[in-house]
PDB file with one MODEL, atoms N, CA, C and O in Angstrom:
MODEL        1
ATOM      1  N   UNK A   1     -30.262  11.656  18.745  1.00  0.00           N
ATOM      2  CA  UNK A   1     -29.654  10.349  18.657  1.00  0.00           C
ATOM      3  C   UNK A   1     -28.287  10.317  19.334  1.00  0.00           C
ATOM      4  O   UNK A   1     -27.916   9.280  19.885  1.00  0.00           O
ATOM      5  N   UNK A   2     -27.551  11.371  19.317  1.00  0.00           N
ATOM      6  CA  UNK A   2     -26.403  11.182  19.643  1.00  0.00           C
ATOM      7  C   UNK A   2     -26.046  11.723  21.742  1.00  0.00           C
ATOM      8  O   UNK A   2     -25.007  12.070  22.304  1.00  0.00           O
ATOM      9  N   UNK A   3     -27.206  11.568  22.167  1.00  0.00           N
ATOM     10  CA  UNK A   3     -27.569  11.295  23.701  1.00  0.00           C
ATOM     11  C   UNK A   3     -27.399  10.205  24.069  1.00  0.00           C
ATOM     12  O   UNK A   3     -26.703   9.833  25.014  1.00  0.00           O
ATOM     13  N   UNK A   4     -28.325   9.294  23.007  1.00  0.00           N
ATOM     14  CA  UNK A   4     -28.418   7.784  23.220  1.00  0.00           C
ATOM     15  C   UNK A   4     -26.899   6.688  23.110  1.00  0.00           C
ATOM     16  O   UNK A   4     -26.596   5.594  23.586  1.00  0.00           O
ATOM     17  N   UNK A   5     -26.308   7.569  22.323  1.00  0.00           N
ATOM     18  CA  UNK A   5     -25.066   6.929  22.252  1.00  0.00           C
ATOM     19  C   UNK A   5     -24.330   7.073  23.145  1.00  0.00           C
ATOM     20  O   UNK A   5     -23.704   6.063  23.464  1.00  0.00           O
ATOM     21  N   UNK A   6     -24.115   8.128  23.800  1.00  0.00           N
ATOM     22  CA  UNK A   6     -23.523   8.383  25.121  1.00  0.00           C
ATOM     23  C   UNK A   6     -23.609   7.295  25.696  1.00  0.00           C
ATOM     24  O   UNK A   6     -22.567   6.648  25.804  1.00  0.00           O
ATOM     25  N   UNK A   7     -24.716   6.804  26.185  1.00  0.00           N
ATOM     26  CA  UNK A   7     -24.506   5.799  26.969  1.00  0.00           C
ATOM     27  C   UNK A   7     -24.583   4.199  26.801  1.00  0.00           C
ATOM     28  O   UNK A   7     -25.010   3.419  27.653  1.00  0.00           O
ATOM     29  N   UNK A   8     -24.086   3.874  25.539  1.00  0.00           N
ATOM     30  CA  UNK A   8     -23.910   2.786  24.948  1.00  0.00           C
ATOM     31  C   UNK A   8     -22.132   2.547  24.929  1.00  0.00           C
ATOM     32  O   UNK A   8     -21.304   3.394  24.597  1.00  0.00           O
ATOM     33  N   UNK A   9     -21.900   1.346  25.322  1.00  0.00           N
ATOM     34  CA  UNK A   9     -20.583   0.917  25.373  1.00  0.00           C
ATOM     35  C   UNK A   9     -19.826   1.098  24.128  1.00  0.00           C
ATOM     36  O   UNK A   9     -20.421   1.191  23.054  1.00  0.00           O
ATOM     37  N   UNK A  10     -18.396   1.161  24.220  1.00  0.00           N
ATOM     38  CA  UNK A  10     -17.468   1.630  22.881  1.00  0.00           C
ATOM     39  C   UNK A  10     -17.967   0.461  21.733  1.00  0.00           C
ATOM     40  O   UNK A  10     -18.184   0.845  20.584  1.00  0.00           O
ATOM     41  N   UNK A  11     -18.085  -0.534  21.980  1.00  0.00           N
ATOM     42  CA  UNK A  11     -18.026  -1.783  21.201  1.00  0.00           C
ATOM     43  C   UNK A  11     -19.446  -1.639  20.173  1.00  0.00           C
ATOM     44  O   UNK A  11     -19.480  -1.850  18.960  1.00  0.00           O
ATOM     45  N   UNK A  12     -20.434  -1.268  20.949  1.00  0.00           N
ATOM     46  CA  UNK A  12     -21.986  -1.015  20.718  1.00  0.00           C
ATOM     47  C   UNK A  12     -22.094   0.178  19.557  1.00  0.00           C
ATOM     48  O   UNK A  12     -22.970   0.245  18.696  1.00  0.00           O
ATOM     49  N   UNK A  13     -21.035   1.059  19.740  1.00  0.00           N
ATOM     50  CA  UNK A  13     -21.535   2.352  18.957  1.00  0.00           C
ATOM     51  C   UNK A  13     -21.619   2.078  17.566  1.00  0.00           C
ATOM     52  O   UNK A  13     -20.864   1.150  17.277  1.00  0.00           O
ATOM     53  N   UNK A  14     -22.480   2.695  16.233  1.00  0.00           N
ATOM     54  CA  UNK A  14     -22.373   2.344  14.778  1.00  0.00           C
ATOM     55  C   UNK A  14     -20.676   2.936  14.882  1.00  0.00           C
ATOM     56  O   UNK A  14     -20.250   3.725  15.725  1.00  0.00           O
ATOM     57  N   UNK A  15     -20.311   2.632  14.355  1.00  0.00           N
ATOM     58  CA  UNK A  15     -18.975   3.235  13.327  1.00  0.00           C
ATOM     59  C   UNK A  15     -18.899   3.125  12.107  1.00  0.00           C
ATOM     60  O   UNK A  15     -19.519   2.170  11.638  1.00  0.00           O
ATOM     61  N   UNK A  16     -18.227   3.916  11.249  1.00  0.00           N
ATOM     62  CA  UNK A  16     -18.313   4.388   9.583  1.00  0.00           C
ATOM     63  C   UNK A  16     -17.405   3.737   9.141  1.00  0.00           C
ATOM     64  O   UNK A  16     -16.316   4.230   9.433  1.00  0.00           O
ATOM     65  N   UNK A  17     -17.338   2.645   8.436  1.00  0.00           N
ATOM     66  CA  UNK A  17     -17.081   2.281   7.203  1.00  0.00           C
ATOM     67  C   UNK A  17     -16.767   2.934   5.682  1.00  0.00           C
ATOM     68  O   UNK A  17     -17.566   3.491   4.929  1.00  0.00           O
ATOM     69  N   UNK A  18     -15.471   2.701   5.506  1.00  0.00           N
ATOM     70  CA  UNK A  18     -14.705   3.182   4.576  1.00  0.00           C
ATOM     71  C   UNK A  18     -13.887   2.707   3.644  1.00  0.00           C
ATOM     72  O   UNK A  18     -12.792   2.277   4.007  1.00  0.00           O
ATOM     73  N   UNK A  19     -14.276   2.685   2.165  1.00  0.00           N
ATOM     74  CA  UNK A  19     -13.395   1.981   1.437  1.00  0.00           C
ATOM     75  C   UNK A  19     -12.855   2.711   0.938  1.00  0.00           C
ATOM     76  O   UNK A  19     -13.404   3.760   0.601  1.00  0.00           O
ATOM     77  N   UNK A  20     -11.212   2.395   0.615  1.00  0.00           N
ATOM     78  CA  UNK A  20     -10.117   3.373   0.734  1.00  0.00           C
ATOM     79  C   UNK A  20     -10.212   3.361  -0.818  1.00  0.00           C
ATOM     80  O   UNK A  20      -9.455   4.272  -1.154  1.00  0.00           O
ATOM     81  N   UNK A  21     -10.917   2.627  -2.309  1.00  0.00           N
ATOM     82  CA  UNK A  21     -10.675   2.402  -2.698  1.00  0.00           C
ATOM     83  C   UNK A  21     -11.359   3.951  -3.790  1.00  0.00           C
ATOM     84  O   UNK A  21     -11.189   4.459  -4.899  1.00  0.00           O
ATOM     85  N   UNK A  22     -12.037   4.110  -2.746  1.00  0.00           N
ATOM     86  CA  UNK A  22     -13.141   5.522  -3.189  1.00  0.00           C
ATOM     87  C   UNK A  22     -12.299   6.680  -2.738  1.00  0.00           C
ATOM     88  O   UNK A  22     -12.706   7.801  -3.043  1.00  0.00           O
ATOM     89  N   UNK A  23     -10.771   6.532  -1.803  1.00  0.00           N
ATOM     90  CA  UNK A  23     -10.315   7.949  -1.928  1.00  0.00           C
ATOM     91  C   UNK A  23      -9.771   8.419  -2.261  1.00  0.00           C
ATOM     92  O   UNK A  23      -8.738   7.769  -2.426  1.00  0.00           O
ATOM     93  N   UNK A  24      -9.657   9.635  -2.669  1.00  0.00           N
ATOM     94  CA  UNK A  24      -8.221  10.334  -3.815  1.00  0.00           C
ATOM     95  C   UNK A  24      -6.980  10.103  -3.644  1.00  0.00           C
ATOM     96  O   UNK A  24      -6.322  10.507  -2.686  1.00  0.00           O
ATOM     97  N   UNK A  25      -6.704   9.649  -4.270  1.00  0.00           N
ATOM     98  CA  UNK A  25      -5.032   9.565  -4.194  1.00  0.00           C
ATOM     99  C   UNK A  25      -4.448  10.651  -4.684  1.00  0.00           C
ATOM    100  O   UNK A  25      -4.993  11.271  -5.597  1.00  0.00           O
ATOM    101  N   UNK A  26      -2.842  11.185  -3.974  1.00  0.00           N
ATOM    102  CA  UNK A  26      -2.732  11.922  -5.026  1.00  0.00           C
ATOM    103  C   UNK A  26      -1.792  11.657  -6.083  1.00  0.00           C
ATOM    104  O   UNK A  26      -1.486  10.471  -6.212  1.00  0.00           O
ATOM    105  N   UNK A  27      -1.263  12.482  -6.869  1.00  0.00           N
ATOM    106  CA  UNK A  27      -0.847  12.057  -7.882  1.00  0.00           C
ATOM    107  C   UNK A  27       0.856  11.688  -7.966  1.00  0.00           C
ATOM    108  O   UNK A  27       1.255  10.948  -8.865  1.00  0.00           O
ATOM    109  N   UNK A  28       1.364  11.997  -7.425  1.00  0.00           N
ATOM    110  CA  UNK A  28       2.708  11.414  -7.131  1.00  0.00           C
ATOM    111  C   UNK A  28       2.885  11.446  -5.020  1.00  0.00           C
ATOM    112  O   UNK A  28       2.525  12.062  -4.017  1.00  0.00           O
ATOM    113  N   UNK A  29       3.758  10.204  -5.529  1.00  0.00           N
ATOM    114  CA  UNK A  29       4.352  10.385  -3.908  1.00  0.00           C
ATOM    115  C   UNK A  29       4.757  11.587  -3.133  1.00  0.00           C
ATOM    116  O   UNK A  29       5.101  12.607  -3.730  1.00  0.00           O
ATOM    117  N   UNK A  30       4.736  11.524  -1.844  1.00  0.00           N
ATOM    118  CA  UNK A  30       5.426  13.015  -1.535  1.00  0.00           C
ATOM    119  C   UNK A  30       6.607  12.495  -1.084  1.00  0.00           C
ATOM    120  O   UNK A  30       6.884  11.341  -0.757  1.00  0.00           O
ATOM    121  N   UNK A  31       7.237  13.440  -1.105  1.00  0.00           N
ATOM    122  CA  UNK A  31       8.669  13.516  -1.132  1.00  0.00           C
ATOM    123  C   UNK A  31       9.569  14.680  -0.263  1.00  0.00           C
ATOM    124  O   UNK A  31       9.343  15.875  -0.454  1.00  0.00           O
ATOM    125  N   UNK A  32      10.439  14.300   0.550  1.00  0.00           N
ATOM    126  CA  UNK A  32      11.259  15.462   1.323  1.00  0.00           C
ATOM    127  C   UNK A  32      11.424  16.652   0.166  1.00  0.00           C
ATOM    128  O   UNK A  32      11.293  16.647  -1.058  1.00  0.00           O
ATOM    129  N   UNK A  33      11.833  17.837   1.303  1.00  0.00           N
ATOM    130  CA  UNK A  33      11.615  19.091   0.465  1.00  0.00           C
ATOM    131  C   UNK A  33      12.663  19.080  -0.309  1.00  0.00           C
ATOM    132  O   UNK A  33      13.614  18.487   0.199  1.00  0.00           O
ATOM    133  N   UNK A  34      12.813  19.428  -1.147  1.00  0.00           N
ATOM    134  CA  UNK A  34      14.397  19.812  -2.286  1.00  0.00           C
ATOM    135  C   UNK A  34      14.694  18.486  -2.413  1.00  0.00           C
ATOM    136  O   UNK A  34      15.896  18.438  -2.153  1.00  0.00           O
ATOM    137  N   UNK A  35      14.261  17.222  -2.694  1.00  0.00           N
ATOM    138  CA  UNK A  35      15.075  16.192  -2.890  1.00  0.00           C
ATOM    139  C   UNK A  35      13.869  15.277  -4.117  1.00  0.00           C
ATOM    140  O   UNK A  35      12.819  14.902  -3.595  1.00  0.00           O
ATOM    141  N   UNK A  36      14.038  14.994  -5.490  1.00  0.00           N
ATOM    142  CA  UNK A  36      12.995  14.341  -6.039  1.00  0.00           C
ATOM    143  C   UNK A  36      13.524  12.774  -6.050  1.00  0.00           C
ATOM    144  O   UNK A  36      14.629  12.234  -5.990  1.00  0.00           O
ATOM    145  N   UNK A  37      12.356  12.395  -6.143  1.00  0.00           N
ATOM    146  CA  UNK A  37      13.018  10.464  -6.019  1.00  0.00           C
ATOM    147  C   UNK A  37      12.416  10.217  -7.294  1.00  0.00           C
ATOM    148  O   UNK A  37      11.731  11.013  -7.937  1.00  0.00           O
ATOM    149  N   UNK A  38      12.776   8.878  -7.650  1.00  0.00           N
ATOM    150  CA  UNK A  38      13.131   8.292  -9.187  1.00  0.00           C
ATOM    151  C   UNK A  38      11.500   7.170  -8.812  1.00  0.00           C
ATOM    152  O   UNK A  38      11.309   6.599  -7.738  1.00  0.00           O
ATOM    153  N   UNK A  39      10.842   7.139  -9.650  1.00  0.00           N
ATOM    154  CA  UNK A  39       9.837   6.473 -10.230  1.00  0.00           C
ATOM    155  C   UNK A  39       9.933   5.297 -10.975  1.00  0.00           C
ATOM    156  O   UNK A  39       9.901   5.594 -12.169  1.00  0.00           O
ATOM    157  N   UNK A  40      10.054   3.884 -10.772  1.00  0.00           N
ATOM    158  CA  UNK A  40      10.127   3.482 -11.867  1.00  0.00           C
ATOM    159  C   UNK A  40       8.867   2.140 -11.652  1.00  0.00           C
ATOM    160  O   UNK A  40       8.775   1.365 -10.700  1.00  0.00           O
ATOM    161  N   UNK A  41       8.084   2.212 -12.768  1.00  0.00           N
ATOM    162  CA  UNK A  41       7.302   1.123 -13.100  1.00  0.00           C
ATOM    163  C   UNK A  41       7.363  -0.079 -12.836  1.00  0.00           C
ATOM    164  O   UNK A  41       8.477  -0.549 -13.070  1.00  0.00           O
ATOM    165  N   UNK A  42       6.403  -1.001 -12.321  1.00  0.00           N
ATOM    166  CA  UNK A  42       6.613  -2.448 -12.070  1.00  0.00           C
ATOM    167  C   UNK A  42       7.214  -3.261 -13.038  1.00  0.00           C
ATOM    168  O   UNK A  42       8.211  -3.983 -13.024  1.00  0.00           O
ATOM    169  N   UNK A  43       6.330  -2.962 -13.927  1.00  0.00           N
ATOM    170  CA  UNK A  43       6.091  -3.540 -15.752  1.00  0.00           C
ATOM    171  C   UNK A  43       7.867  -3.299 -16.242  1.00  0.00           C
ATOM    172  O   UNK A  43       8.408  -3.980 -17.113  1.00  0.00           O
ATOM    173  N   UNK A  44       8.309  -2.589 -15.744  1.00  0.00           N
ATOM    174  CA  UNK A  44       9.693  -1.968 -16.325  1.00  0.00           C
ATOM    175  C   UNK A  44      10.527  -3.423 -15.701  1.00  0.00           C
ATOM    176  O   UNK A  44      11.052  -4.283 -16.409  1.00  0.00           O
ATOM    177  N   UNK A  45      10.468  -3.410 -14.027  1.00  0.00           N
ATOM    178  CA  UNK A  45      11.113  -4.320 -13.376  1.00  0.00           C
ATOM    179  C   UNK A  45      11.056  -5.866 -13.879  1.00  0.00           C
ATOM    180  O   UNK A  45      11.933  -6.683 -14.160  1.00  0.00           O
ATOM    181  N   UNK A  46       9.413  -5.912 -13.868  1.00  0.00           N
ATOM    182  CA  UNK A  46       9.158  -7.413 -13.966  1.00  0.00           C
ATOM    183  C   UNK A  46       8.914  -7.965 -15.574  1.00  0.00           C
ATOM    184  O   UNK A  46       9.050  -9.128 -15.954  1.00  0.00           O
ATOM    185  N   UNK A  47       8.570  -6.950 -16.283  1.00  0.00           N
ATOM    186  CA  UNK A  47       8.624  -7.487 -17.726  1.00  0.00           C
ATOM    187  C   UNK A  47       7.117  -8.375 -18.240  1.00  0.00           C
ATOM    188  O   UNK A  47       6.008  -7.880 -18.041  1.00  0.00           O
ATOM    189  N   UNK A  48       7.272  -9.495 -18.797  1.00  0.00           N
ATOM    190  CA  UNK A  48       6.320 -10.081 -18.230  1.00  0.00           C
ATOM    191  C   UNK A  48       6.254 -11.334 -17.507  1.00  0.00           C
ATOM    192  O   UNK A  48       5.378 -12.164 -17.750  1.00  0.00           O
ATOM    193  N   UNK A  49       7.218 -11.515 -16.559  1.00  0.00           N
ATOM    194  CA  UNK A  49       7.148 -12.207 -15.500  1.00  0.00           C
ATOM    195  C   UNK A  49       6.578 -11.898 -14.405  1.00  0.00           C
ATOM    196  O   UNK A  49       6.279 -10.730 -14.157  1.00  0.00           O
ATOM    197  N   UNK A  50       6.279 -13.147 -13.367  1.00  0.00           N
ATOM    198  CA  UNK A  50       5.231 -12.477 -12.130  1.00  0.00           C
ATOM    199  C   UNK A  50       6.582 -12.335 -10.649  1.00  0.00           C
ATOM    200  O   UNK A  50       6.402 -11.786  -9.562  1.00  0.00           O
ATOM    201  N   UNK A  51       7.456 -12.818 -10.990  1.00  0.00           N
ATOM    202  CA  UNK A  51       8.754 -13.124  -9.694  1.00  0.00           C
ATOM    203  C   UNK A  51       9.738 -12.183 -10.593  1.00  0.00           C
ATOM    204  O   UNK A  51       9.799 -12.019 -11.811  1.00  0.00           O
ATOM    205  N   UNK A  52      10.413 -11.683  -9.615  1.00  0.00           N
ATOM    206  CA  UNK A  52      12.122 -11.346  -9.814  1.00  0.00           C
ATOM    207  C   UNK A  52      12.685 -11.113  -8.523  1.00  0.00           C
ATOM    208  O   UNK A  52      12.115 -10.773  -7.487  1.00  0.00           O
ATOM    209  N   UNK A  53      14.310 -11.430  -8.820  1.00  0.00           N
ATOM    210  CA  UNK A  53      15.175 -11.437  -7.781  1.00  0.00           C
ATOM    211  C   UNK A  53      16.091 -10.554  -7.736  1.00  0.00           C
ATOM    212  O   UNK A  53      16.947 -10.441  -8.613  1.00  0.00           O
ATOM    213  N   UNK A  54      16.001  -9.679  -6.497  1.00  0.00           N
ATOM    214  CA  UNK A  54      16.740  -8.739  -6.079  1.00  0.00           C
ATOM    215  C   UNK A  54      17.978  -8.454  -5.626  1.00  0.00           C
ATOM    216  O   UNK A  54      17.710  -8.276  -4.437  1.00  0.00           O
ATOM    217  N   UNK A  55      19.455  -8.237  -5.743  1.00  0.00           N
ATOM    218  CA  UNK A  55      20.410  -8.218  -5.180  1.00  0.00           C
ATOM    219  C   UNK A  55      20.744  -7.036  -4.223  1.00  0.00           C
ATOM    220  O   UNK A  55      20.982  -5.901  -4.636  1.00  0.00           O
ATOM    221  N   UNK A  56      20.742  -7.469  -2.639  1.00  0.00           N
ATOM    222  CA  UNK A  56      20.848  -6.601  -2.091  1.00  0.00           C
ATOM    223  C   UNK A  56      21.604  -6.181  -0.909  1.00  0.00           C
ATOM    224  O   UNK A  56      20.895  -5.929   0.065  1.00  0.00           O
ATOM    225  N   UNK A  57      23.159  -6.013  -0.717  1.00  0.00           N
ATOM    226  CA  UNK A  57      24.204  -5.608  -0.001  1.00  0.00           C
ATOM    227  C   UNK A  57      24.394  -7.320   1.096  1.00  0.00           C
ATOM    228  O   UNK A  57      24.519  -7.634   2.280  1.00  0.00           O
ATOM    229  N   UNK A  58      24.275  -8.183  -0.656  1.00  0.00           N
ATOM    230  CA  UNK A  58      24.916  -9.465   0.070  1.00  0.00           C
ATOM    231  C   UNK A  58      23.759 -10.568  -0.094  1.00  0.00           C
ATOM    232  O   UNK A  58      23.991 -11.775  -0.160  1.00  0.00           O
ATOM    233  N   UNK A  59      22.580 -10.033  -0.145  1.00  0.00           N
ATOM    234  CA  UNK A  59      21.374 -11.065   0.294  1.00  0.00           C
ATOM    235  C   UNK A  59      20.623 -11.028  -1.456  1.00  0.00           C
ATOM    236  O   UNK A  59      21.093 -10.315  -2.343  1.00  0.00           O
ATOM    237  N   UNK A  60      19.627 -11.782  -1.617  1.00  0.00           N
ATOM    238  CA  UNK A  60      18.750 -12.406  -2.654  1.00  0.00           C
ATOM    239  C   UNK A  60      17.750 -12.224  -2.065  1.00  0.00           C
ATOM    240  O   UNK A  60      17.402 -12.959  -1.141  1.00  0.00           O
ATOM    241  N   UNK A  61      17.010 -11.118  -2.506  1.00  0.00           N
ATOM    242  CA  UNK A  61      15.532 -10.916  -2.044  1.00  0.00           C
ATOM    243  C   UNK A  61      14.657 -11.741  -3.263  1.00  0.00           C
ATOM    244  O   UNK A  61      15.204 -12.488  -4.075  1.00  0.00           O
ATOM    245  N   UNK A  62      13.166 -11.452  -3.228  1.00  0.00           N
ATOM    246  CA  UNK A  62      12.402 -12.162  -4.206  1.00  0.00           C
ATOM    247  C   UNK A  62      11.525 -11.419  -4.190  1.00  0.00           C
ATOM    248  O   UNK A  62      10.997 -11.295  -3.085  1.00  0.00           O
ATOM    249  N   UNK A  63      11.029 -10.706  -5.170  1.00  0.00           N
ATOM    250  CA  UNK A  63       9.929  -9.653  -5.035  1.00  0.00           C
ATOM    251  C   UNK A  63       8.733 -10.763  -5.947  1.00  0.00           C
ATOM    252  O   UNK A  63       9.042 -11.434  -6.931  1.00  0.00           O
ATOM    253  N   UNK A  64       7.838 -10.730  -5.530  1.00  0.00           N
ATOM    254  CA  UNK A  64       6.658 -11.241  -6.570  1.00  0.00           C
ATOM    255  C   UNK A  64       5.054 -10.123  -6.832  1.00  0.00           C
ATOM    256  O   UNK A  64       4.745  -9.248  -6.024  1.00  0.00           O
ATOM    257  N   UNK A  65       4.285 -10.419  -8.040  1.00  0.00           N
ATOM    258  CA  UNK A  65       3.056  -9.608  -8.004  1.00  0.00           C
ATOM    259  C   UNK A  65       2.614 -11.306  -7.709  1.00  0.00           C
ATOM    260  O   UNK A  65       3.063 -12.434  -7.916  1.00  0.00           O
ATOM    261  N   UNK A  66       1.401 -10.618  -7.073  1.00  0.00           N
ATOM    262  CA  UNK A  66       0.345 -11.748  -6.199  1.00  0.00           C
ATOM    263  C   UNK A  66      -1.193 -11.989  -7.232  1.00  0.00           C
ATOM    264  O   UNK A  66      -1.517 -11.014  -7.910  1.00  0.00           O
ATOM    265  N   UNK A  67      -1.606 -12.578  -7.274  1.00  0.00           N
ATOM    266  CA  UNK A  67      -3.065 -12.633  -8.405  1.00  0.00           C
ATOM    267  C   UNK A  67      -3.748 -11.346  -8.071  1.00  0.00           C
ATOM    268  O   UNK A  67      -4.612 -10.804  -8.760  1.00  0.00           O
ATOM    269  N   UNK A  68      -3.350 -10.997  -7.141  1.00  0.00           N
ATOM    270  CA  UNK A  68      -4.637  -9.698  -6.708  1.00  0.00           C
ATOM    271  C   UNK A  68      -3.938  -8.181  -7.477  1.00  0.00           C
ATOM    272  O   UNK A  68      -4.567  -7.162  -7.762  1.00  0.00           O
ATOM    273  N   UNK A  69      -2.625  -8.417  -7.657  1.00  0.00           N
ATOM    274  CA  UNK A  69      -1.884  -7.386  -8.156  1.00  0.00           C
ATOM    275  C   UNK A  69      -1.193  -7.048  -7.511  1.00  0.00           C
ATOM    276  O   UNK A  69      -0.291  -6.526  -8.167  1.00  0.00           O
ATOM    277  N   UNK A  70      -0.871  -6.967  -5.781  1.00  0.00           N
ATOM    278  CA  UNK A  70       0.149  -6.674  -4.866  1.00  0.00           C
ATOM    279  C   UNK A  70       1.089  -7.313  -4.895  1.00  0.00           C
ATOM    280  O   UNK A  70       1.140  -8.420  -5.431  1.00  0.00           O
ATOM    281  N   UNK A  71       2.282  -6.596  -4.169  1.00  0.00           N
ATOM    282  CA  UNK A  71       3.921  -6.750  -4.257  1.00  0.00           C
ATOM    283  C   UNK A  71       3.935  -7.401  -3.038  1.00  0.00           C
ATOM    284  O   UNK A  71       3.257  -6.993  -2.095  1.00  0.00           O
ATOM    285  N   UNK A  72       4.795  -8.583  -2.955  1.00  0.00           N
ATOM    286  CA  UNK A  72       5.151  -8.798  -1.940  1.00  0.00           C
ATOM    287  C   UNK A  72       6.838  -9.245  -2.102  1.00  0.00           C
ATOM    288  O   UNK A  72       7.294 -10.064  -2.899  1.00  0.00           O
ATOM    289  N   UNK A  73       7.547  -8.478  -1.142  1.00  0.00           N
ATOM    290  CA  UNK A  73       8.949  -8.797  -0.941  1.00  0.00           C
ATOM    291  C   UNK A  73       9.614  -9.769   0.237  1.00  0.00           C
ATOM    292  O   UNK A  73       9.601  -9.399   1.412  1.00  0.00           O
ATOM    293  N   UNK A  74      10.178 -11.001  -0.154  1.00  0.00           N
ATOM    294  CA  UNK A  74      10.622 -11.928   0.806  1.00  0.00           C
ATOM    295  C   UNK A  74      12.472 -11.929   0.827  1.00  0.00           C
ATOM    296  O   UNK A  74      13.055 -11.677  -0.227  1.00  0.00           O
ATOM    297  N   UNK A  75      13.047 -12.146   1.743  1.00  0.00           N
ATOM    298  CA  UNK A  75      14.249 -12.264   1.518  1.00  0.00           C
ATOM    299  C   UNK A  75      14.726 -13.709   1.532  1.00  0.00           C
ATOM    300  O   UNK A  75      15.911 -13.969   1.322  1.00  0.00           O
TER     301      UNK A  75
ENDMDL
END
């Protein structure tokens, strides 16, 4: 099978499909060597609100969780 593909255009070939949702994560972030970074929870930030506002070297950011559960940050 993989003759036949040879000569089939890039666009034409199967390609593999992957949901990221099936792959391991690991268990903490990585992090530069000798240096640990601070963790802190959404739930900690936002409480139970879905918006909060950020102060940041002058500016008002707006962080929100989205219905799907993602962060999105606007300034």
């Amino acid at each position: 099978m993989l003759g036949k593909q040879r000569g089939l255009p890039f666009s034409k070939r199967p390609t593999a499909v992957t949901n990221d949702n099936n792959l391991a994560r690991p268990s903490e972030p990585p992090t530069p060597a000798g240096r640990a970074q601070r963790i802190i929870e959404s739930r900690e930030l936002f409480g139970t609100e879905n918006e909060i506002l950020i102060s940041h070297d002058g500016a008002i950011y707006r962080m929100k969780i989205t219905r799907q559960g993602k962060l999105i940050l606007n300034k």
